[in-house]
mmCIF file as Biopython writes it, N, C-alpha, C and O atoms, coordinates in Angstrom:
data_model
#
loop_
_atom_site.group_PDB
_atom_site.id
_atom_site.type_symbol
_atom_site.label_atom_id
_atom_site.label_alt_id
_atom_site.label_comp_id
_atom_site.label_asym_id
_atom_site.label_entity_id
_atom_site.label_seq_id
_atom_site.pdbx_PDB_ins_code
_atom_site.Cartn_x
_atom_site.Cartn_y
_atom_site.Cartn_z
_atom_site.occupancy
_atom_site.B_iso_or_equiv
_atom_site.auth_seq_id
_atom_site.auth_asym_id
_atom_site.pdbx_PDB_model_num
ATOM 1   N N  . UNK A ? 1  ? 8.372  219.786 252.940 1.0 0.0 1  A 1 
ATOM 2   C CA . UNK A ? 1  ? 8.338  220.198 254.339 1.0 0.0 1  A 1 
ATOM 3   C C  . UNK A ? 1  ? 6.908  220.603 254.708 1.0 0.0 1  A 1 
ATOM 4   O O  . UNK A ? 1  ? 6.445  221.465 253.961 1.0 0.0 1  A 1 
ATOM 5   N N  . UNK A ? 2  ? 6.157  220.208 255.623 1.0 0.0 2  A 1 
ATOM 6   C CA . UNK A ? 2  ? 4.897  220.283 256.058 1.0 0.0 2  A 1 
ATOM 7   C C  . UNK A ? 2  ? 4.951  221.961 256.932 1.0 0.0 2  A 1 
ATOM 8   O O  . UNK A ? 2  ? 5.739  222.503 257.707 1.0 0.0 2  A 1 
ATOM 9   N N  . UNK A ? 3  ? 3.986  222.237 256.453 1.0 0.0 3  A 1 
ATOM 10  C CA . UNK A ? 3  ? 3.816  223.578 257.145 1.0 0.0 3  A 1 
ATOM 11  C C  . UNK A ? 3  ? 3.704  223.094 259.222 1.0 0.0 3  A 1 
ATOM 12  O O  . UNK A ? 3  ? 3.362  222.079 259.829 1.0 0.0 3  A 1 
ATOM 13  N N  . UNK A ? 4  ? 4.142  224.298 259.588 1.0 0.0 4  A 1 
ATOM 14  C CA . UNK A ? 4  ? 3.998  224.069 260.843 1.0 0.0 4  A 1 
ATOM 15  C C  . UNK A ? 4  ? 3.104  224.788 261.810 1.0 0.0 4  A 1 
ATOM 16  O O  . UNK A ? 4  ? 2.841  225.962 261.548 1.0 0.0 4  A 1 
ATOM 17  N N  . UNK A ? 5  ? 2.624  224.268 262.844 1.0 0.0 5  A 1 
ATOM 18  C CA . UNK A ? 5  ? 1.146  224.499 263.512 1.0 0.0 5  A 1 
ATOM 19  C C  . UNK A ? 5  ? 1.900  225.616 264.872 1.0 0.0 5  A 1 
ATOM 20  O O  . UNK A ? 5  ? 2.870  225.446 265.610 1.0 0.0 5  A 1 
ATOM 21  N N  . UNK A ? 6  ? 0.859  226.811 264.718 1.0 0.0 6  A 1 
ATOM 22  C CA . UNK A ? 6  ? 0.858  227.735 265.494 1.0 0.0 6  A 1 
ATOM 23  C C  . UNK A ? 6  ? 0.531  227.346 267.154 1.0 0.0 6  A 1 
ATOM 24  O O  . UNK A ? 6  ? -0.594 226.861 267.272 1.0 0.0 6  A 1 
ATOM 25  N N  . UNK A ? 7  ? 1.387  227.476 268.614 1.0 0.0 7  A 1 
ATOM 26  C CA . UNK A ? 7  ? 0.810  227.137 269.580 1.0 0.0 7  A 1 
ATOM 27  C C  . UNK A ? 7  ? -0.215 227.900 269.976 1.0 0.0 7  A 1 
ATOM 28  O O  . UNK A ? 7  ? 0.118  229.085 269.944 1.0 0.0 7  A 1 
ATOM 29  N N  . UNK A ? 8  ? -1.561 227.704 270.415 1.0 0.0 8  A 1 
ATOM 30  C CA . UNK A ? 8  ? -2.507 228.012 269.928 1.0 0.0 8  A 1 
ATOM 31  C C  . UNK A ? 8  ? -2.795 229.363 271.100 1.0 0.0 8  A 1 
ATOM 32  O O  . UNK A ? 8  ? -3.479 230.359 270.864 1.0 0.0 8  A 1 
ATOM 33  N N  . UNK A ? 9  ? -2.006 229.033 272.491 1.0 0.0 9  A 1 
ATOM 34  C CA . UNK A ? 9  ? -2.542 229.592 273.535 1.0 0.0 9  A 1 
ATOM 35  C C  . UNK A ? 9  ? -1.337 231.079 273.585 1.0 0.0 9  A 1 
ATOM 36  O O  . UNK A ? 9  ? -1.542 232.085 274.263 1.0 0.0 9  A 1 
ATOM 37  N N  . UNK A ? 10 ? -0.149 230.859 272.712 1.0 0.0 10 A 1 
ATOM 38  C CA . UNK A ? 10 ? 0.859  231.659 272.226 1.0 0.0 10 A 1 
ATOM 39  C C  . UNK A ? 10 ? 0.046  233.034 271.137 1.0 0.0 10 A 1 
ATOM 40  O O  . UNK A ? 10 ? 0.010  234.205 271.515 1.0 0.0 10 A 1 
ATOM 41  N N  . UNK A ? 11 ? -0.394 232.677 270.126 1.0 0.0 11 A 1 
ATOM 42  C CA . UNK A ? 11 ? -1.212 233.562 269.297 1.0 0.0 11 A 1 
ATOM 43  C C  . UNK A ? 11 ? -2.093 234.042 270.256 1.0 0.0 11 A 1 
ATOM 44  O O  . UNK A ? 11 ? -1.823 235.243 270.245 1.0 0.0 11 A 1 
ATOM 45  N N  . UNK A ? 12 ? -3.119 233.859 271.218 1.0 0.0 12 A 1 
ATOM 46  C CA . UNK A ? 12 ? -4.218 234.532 271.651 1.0 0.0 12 A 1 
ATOM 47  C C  . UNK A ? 12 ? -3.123 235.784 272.479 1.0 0.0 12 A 1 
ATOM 48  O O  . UNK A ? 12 ? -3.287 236.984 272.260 1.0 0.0 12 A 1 
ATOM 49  N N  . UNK A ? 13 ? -2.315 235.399 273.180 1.0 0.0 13 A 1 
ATOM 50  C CA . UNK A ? 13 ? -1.485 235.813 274.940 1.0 0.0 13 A 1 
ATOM 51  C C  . UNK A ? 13 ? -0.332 237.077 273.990 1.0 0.0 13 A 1 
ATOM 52  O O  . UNK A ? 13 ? -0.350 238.256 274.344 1.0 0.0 13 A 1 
ATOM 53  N N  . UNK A ? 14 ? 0.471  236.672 272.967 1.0 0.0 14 A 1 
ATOM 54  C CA . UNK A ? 14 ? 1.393  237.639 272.307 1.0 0.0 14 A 1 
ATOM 55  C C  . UNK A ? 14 ? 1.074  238.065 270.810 1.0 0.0 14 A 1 
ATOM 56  O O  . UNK A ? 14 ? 0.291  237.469 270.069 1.0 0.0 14 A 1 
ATOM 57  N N  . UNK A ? 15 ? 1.888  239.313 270.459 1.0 0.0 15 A 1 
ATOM 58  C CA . UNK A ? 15 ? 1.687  239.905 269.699 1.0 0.0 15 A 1 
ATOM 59  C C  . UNK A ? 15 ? 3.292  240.520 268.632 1.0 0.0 15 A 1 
ATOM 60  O O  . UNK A ? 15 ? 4.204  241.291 268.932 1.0 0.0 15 A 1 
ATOM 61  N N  . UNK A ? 16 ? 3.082  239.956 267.729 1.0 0.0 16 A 1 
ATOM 62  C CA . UNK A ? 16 ? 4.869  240.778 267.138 1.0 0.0 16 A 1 
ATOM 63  C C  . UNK A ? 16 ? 4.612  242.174 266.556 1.0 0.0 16 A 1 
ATOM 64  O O  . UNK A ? 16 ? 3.741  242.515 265.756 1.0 0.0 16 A 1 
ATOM 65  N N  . UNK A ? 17 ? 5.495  242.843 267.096 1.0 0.0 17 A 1 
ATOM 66  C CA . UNK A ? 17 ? 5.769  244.601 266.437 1.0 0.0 17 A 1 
ATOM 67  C C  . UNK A ? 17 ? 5.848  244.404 265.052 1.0 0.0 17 A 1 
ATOM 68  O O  . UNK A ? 17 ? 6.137  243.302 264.587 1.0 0.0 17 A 1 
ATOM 69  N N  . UNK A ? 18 ? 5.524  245.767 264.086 1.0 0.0 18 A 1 
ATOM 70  C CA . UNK A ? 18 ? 6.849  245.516 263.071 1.0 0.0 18 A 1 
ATOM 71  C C  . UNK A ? 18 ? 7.952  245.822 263.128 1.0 0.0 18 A 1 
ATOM 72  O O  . UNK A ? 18 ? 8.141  246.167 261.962 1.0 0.0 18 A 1 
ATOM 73  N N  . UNK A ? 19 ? 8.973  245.979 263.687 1.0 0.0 19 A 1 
ATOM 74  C CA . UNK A ? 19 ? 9.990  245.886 264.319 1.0 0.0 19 A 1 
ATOM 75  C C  . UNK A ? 19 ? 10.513 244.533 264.766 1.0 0.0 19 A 1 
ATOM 76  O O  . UNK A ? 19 ? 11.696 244.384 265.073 1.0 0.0 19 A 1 
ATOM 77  N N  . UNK A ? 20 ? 9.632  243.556 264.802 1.0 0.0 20 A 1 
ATOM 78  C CA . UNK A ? 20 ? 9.904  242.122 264.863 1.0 0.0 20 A 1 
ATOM 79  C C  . UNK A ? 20 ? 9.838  242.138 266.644 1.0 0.0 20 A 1 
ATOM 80  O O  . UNK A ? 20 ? 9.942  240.965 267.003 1.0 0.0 20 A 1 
ATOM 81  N N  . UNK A ? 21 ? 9.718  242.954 267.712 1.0 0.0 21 A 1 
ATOM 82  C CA . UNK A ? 21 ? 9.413  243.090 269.280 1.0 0.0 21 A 1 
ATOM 83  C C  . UNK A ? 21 ? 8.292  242.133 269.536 1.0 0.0 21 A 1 
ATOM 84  O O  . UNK A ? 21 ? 7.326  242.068 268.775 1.0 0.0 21 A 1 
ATOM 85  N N  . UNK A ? 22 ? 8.416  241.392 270.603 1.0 0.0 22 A 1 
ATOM 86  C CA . UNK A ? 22 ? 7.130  240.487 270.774 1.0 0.0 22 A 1 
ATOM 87  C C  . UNK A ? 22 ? 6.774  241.234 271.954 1.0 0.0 22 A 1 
ATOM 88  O O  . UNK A ? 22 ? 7.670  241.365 272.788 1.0 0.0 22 A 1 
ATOM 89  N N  . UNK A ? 23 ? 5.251  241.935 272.283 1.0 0.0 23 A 1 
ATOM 90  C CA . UNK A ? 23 ? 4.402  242.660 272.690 1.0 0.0 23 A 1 
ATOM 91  C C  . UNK A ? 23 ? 3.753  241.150 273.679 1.0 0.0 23 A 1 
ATOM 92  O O  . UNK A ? 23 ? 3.233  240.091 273.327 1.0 0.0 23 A 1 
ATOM 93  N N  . UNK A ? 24 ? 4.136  241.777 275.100 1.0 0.0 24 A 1 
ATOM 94  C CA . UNK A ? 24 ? 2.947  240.727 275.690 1.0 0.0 24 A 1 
ATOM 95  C C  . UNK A ? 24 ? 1.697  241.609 277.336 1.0 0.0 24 A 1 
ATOM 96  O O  . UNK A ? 24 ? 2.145  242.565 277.970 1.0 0.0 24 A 1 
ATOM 97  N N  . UNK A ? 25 ? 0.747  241.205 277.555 1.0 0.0 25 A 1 
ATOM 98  C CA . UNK A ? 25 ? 0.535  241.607 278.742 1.0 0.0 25 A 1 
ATOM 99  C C  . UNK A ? 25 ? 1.149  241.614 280.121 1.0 0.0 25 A 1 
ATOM 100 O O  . UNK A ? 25 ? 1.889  240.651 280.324 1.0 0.0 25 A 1 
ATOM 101 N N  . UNK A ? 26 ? 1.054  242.233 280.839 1.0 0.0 26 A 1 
ATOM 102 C CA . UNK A ? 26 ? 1.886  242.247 282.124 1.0 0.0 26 A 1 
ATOM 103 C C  . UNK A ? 26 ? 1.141  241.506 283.104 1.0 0.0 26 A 1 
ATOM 104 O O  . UNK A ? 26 ? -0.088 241.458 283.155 1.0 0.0 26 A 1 
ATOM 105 N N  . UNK A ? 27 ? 1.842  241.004 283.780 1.0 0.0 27 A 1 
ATOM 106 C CA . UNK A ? 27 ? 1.522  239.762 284.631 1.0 0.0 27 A 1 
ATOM 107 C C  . UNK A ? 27 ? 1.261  240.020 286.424 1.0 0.0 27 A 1 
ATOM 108 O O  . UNK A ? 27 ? 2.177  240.413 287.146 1.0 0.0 27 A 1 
ATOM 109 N N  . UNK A ? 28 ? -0.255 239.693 286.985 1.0 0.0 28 A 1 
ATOM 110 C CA . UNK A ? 28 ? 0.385  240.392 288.461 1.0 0.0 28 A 1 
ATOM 111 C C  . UNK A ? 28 ? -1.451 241.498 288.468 1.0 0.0 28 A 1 
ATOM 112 O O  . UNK A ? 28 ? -1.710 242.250 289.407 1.0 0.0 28 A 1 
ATOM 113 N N  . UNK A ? 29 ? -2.155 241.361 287.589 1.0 0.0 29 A 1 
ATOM 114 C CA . UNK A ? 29 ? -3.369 242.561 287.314 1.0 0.0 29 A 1 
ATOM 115 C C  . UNK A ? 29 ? -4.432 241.993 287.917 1.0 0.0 29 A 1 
ATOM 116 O O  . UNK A ? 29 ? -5.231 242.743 288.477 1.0 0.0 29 A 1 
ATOM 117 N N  . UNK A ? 30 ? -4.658 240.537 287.923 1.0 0.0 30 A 1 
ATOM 118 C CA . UNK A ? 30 ? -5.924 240.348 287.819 1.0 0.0 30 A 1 
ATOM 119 C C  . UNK A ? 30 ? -6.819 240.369 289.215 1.0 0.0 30 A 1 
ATOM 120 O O  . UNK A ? 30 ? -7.913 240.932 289.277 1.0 0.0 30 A 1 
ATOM 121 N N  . UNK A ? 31 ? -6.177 239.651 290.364 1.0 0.0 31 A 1 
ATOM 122 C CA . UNK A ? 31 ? -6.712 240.174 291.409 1.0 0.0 31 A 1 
ATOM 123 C C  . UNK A ? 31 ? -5.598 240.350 292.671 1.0 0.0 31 A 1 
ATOM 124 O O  . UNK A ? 31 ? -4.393 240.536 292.504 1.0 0.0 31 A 1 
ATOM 125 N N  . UNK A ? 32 ? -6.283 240.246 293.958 1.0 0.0 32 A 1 
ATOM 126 C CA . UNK A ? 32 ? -5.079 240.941 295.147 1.0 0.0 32 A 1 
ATOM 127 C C  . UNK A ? 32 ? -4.531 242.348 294.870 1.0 0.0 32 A 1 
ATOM 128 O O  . UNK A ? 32 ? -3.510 242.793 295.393 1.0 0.0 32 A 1 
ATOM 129 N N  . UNK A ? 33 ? -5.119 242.847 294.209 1.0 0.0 33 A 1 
ATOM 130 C CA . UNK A ? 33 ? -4.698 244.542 293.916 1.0 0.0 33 A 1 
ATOM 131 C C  . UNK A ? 33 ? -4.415 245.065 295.287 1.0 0.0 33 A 1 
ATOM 132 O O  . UNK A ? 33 ? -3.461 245.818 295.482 1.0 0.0 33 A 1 
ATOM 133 N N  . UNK A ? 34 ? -4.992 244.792 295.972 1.0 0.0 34 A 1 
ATOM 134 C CA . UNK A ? 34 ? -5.316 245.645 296.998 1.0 0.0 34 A 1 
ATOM 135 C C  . UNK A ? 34 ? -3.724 245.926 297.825 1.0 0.0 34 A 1 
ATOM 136 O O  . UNK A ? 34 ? -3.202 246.966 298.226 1.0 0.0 34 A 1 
ATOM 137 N N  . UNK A ? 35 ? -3.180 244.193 297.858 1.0 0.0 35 A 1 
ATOM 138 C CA . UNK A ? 35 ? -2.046 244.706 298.141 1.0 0.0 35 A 1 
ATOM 139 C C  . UNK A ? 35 ? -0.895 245.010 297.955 1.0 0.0 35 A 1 
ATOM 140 O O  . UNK A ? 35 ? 0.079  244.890 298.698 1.0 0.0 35 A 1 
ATOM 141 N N  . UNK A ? 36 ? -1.028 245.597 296.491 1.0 0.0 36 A 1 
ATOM 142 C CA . UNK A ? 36 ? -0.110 246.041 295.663 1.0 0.0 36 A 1 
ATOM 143 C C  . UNK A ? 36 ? 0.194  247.653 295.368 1.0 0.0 36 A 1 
ATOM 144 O O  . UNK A ? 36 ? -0.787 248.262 294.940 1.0 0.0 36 A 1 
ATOM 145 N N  . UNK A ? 37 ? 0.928  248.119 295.469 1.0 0.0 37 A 1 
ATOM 146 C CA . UNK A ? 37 ? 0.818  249.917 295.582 1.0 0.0 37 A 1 
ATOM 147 C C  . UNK A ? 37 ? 0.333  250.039 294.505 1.0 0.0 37 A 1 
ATOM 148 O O  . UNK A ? 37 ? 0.113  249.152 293.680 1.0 0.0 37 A 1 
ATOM 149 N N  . UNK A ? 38 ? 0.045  251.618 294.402 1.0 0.0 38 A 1 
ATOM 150 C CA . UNK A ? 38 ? -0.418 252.317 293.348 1.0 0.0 38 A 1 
ATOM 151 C C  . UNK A ? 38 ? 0.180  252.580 292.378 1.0 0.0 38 A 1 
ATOM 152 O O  . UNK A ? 38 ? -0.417 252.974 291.376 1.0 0.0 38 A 1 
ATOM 153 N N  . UNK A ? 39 ? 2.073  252.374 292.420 1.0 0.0 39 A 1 
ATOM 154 C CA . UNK A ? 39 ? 2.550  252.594 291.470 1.0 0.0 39 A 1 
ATOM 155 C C  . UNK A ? 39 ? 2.920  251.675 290.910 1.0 0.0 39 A 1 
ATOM 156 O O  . UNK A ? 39 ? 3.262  251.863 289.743 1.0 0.0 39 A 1 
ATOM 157 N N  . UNK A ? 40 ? 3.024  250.252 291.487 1.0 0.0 40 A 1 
ATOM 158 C CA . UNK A ? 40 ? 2.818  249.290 290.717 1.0 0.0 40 A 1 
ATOM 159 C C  . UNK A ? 40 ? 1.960  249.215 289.841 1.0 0.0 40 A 1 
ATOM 160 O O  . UNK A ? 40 ? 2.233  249.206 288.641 1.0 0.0 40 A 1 
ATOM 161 N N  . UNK A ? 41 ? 0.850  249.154 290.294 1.0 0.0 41 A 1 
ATOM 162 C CA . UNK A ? 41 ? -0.684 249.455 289.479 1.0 0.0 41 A 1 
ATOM 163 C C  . UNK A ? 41 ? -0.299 250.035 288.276 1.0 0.0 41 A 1 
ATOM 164 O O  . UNK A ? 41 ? -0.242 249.332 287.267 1.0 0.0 41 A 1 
ATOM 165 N N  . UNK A ? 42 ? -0.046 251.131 288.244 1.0 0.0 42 A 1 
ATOM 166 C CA . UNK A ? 42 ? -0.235 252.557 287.339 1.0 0.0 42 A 1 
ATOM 167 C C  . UNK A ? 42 ? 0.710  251.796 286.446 1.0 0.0 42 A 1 
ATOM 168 O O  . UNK A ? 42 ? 0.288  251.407 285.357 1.0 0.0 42 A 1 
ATOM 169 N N  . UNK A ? 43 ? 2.032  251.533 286.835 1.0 0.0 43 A 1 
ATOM 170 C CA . UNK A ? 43 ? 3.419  251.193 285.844 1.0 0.0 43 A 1 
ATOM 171 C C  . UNK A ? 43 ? 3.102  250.227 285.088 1.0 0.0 43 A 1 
ATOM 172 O O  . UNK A ? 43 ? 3.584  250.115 283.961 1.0 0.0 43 A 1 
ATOM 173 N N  . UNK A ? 44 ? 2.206  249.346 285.611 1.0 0.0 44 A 1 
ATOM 174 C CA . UNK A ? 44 ? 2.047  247.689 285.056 1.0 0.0 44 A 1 
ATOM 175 C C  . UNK A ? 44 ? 0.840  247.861 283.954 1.0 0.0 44 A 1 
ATOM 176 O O  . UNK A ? 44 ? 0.442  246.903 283.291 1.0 0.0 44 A 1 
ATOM 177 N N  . UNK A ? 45 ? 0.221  249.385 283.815 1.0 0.0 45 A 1 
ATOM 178 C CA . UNK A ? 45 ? -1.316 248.904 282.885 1.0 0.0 45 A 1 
ATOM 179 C C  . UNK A ? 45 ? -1.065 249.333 281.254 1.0 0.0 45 A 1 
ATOM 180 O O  . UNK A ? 45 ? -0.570 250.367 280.806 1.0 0.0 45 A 1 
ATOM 181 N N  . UNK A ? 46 ? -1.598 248.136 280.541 1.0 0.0 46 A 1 
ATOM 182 C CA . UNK A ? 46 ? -1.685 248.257 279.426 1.0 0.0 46 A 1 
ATOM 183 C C  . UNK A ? 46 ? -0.266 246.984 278.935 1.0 0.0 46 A 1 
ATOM 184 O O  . UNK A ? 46 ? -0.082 246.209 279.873 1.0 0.0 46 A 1 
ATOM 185 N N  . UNK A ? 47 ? 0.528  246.734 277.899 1.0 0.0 47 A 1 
ATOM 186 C CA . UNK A ? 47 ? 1.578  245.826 278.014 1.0 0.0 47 A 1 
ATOM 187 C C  . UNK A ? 47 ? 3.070  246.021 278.054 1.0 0.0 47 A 1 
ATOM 188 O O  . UNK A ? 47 ? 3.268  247.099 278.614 1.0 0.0 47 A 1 
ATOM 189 N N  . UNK A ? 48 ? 3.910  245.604 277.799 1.0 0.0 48 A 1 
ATOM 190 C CA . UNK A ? 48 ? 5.039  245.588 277.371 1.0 0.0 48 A 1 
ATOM 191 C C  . UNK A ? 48 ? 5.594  244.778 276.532 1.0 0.0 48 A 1 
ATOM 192 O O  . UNK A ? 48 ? 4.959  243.931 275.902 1.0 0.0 48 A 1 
ATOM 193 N N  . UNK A ? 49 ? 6.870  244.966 276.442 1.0 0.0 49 A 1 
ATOM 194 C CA . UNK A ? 49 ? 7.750  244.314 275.422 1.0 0.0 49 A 1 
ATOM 195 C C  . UNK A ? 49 ? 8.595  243.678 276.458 1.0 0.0 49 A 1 
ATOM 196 O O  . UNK A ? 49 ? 9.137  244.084 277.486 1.0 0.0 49 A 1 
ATOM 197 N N  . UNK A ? 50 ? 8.486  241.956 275.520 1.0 0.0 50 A 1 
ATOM 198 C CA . UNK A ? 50 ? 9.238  241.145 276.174 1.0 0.0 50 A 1 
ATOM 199 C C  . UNK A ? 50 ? 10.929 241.442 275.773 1.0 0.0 50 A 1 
ATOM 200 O O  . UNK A ? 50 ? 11.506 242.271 275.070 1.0 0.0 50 A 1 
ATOM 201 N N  . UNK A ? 51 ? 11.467 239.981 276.856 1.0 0.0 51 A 1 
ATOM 202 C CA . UNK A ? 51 ? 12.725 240.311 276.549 1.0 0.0 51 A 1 
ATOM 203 C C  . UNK A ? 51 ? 13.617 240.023 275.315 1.0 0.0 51 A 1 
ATOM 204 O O  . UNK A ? 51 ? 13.046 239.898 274.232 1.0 0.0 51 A 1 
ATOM 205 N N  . UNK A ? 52 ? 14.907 239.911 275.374 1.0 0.0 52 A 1 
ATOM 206 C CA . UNK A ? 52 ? 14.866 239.035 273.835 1.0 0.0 52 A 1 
ATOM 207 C C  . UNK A ? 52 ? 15.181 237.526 274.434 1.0 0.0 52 A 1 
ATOM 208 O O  . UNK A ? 52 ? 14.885 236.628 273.646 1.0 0.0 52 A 1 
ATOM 209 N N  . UNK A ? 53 ? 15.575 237.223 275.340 1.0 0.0 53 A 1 
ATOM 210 C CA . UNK A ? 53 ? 15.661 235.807 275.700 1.0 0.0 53 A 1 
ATOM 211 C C  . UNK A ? 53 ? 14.516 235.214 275.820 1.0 0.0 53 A 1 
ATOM 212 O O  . UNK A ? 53 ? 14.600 234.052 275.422 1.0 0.0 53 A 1 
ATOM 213 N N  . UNK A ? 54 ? 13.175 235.576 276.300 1.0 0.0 54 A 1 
ATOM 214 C CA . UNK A ? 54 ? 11.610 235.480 276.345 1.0 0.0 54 A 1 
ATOM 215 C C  . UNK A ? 54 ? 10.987 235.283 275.099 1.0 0.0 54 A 1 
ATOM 216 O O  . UNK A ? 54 ? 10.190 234.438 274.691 1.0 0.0 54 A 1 
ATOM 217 N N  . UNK A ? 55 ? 11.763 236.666 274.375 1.0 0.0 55 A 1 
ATOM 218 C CA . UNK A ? 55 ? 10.861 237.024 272.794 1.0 0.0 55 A 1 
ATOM 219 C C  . UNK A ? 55 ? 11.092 235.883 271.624 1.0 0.0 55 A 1 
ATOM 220 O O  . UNK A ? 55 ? 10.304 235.537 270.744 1.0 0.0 55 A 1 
ATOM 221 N N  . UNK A ? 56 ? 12.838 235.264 271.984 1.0 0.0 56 A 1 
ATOM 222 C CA . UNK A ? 56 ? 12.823 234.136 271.014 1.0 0.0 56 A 1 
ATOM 223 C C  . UNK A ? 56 ? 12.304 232.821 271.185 1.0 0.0 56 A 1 
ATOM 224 O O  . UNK A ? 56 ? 12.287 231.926 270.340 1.0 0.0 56 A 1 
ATOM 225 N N  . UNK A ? 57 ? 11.815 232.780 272.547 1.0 0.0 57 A 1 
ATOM 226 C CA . UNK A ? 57 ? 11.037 231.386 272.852 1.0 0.0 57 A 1 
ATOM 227 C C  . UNK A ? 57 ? 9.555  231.470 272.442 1.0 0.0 57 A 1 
ATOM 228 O O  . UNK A ? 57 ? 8.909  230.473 272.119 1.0 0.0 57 A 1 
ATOM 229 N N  . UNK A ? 58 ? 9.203  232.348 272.465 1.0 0.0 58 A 1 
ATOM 230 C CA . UNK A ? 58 ? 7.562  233.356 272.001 1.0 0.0 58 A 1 
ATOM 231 C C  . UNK A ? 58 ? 7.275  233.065 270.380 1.0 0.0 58 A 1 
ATOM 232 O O  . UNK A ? 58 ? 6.298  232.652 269.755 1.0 0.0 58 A 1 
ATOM 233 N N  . UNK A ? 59 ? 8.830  233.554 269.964 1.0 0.0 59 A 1 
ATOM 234 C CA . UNK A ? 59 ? 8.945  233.602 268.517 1.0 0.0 59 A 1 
ATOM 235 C C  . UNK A ? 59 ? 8.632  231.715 267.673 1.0 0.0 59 A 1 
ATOM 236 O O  . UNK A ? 59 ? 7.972  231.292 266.723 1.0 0.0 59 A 1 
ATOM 237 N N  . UNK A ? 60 ? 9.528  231.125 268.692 1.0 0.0 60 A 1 
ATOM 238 C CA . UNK A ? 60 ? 9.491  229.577 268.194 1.0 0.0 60 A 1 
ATOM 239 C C  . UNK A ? 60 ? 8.125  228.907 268.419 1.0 0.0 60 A 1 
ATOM 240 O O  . UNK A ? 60 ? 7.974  227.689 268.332 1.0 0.0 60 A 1 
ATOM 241 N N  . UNK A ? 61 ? 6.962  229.926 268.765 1.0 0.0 61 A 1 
ATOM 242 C CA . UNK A ? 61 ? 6.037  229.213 268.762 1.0 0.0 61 A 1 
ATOM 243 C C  . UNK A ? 61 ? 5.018  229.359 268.167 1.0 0.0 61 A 1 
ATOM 244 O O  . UNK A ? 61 ? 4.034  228.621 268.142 1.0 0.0 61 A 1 
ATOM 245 N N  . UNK A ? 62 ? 5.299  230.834 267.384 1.0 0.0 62 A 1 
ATOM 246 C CA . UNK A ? 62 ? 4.945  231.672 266.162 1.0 0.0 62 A 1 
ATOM 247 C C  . UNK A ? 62 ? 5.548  231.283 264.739 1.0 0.0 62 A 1 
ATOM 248 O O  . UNK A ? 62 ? 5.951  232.269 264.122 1.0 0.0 62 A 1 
ATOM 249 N N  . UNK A ? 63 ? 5.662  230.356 264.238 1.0 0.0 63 A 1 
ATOM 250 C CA . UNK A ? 63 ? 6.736  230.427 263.081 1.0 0.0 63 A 1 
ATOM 251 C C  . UNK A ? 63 ? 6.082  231.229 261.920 1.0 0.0 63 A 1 
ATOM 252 O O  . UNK A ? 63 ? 6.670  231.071 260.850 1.0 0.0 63 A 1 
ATOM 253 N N  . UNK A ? 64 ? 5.174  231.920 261.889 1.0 0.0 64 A 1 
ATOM 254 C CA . UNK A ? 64 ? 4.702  232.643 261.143 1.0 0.0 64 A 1 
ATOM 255 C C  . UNK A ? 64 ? 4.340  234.218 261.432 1.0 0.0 64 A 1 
ATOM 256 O O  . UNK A ? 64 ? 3.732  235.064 260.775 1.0 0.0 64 A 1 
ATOM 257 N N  . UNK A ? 65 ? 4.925  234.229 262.592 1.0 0.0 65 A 1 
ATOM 258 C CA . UNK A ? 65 ? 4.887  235.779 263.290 1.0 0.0 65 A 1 
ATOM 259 C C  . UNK A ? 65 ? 3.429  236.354 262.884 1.0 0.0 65 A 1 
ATOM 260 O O  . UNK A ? 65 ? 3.191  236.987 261.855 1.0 0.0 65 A 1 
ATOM 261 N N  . UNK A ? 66 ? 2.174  235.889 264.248 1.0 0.0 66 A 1 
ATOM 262 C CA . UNK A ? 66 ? 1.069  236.015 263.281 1.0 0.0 66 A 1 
ATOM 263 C C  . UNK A ? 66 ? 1.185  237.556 263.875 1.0 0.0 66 A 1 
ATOM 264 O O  . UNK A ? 66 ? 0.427  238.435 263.463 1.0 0.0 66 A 1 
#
């Protein structure tokens, strides 16, 4: 069985917990702030944890959970 190739733009964008949680950035930051409230802002900085319907499509593109 041939080892299998990491999607490349998947490794840079997510991250797995040890807990096996796939960790991604939040989406919605980069510009047009302006017309977005403040508590959007505030709630959205830094990342989250995907879902598990998200996290196992994330996962299939990791087969090595880098």
């Amino acid at each position: 069985m041939p080892k299998l190739k990491t999607k490349s733009g998947a490794k840079k964008r997510f991250k797995v917990t040890g807990t096996g949680k796939v960790v991604a950035g939040v989406a919605g930051k980069r510009h047009r702030l302006i017309s977005h409230t403040s508590k959007y802002i505030r709630q959205n900085r830094g990342t989250k944890v995907l879902s598990d319907a998200d996290a196992r499509i994330v996962k299939s593109y990791m087969p090595y959970n880098r």
